[in-house]
Backbone as CSV, one residue per row, in Angstrom:
resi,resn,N_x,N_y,N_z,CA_x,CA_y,CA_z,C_x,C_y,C_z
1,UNK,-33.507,-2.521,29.312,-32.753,-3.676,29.730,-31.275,-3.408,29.480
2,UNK,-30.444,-3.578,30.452,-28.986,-3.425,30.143,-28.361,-4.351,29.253
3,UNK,-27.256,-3.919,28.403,-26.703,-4.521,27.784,-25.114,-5.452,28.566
4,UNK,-24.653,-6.206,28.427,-23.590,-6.722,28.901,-22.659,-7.008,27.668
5,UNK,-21.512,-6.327,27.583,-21.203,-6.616,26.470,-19.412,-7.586,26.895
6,UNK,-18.995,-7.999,25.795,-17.753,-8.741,25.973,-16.904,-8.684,24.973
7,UNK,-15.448,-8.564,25.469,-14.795,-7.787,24.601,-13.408,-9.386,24.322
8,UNK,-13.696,-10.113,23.080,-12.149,-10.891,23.058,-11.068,-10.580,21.852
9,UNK,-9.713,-10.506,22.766,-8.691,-9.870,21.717,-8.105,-11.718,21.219
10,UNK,-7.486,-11.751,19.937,-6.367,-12.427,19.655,-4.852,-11.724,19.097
11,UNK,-3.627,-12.359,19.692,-2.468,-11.981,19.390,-1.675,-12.628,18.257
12,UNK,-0.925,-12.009,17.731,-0.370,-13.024,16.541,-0.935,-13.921,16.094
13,UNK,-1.492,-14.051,15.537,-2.386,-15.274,14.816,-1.706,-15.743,13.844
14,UNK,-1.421,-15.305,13.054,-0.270,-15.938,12.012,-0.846,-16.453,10.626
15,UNK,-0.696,-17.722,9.891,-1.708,-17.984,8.854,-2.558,-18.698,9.046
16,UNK,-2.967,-19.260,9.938,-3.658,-20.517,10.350,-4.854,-19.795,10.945
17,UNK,-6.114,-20.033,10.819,-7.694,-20.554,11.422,-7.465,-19.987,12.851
18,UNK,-7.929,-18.818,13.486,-8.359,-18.762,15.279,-9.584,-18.864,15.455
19,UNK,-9.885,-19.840,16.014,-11.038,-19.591,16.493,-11.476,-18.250,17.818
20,UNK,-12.044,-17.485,17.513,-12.322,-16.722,18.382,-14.082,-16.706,19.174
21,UNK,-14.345,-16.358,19.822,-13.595,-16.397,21.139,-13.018,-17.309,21.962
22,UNK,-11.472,-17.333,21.759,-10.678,-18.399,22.688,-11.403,-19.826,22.671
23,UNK,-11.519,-20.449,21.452,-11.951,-21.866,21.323,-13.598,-22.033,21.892
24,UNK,-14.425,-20.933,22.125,-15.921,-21.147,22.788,-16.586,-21.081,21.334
25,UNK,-17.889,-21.228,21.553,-18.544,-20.651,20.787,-20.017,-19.980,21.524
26,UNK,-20.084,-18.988,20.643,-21.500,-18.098,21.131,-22.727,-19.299,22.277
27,UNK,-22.702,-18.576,23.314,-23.582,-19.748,23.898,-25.034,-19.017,23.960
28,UNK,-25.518,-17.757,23.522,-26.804,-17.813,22.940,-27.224,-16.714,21.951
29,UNK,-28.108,-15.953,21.592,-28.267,-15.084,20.535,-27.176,-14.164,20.882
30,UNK,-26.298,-13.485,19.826,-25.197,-12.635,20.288,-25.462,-11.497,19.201
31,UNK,-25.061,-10.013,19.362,-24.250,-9.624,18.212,-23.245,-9.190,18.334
32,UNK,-22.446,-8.998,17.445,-20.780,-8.757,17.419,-20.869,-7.245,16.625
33,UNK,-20.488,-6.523,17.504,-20.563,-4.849,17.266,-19.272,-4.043,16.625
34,UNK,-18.132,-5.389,16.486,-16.832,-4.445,16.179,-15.586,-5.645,15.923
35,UNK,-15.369,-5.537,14.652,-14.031,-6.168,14.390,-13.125,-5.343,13.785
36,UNK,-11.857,-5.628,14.428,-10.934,-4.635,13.780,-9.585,-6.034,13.570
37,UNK,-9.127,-5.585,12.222,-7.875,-6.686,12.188,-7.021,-5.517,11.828
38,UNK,-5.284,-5.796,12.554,-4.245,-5.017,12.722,-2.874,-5.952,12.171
39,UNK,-2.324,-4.943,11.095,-1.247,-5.454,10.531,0.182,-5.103,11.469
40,UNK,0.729,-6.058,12.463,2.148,-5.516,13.049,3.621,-5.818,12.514
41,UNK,3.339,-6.557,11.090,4.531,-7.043,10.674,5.021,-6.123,9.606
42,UNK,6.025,-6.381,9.092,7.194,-5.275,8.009,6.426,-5.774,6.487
43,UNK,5.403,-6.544,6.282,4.485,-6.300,4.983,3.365,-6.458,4.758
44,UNK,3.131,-6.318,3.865,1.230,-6.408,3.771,0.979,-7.530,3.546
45,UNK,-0.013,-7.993,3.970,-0.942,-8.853,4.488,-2.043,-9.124,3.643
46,UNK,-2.623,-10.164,3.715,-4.235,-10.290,3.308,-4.793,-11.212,4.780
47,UNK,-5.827,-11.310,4.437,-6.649,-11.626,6.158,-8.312,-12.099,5.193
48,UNK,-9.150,-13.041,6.375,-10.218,-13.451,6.061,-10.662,-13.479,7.219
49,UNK,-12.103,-13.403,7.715,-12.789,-13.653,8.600,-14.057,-14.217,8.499
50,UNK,-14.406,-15.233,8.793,-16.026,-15.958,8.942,-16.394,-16.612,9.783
51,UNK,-18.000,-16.544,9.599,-18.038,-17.239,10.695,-19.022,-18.819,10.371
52,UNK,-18.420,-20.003,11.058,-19.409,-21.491,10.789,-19.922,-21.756,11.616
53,UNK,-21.364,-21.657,11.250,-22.418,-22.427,11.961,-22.493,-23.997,12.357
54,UNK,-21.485,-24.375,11.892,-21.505,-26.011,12.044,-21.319,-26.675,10.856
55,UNK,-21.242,-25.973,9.687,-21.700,-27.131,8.591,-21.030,-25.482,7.255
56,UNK,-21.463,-24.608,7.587,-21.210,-23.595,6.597,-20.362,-22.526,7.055
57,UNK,-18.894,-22.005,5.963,-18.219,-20.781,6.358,-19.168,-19.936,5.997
58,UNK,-19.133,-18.942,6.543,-20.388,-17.417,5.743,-19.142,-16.381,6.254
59,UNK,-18.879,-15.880,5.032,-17.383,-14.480,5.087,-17.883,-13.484,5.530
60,UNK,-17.036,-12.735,6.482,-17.501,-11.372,6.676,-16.755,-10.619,5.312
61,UNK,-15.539,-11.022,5.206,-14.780,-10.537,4.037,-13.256,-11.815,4.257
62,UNK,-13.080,-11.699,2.684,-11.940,-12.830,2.347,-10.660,-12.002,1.562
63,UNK,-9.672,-12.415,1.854,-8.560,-11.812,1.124,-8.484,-10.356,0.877
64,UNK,-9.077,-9.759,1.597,-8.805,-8.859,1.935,-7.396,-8.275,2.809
65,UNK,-6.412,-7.037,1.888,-5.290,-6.629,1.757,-5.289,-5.933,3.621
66,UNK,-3.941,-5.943,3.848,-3.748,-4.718,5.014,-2.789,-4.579,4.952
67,UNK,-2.478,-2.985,4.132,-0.742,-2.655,4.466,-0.014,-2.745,5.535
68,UNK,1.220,-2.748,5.779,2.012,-2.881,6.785,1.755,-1.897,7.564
69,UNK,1.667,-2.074,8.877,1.116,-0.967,9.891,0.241,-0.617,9.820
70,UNK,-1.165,-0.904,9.009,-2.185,-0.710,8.633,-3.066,-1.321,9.448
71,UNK,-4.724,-1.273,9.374,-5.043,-1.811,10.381,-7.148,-1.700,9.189
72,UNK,-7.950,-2.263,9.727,-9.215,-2.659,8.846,-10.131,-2.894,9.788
73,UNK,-11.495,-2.201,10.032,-12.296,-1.935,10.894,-13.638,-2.586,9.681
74,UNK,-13.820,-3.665,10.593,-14.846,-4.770,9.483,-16.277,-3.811,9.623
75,UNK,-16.603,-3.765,10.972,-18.132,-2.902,11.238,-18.105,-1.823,12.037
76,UNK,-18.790,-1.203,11.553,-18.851,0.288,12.011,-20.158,0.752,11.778
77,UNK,-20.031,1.984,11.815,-21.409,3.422,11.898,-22.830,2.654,12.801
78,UNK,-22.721,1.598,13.767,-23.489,1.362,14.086,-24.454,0.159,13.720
79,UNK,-23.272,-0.665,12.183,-23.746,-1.871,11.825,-23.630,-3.276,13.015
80,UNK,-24.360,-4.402,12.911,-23.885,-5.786,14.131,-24.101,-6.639,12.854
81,UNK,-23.669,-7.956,13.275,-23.965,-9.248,12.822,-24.448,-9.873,14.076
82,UNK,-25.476,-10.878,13.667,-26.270,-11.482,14.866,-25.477,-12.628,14.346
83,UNK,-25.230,-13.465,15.597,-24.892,-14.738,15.647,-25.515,-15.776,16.762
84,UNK,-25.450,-16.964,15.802,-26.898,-17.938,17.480,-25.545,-18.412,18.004
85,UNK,-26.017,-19.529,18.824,-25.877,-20.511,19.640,-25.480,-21.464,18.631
86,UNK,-24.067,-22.214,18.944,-23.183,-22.534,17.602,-22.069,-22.336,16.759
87,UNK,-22.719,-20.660,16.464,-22.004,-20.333,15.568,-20.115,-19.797,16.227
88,UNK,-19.308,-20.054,15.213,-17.825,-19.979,16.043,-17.369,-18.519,14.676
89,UNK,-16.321,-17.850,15.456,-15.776,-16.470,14.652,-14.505,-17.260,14.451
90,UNK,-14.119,-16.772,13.232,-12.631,-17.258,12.419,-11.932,-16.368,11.836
């Protein structure tokens, strides 16, 4: 069975909450194969990402550092997170 996959970027985000993808949320079983967060400003950073099901944050990772020009690749070697119908990325 083919896979269809979908790819959403955010720009400057700043300190505040994005909902990703672009204000939707997952509209049925999903997994998410690749997050990468990128530092473009003149210092280091800390960054959080989770995701709420409606009622609960669940962290992929929190306060987590990124030097300046630096950049943090959440999943790799072939790891996913499954996400339902609901659930929103932050």
């Amino acid at each position: 069975m083919a896979q269809n996959f979908r790819r959403y970027t955010e720009n400057g985000i700043g300190t505040s909450a994005v909902d990703v993808p672009n204000g939707s949320d997952f509209s049925s079983y999903d997994a998410i194969v690749g997050i990468r967060l990128s530092n473009i400003t003149s210092a280091a950073i800390t960054c959080e990402v989770y995701i709420n099901d409606g009622s609960n944050d669940i962290h992929i990772i929190k306060d987590a550092p990124i030097a300046q020009g630096g950049s943090l690749e959440l999943i790799d070697s072939g790891s996913k997170i499954v996400v339902q119908s609901g659930d929103r990325l932050y």
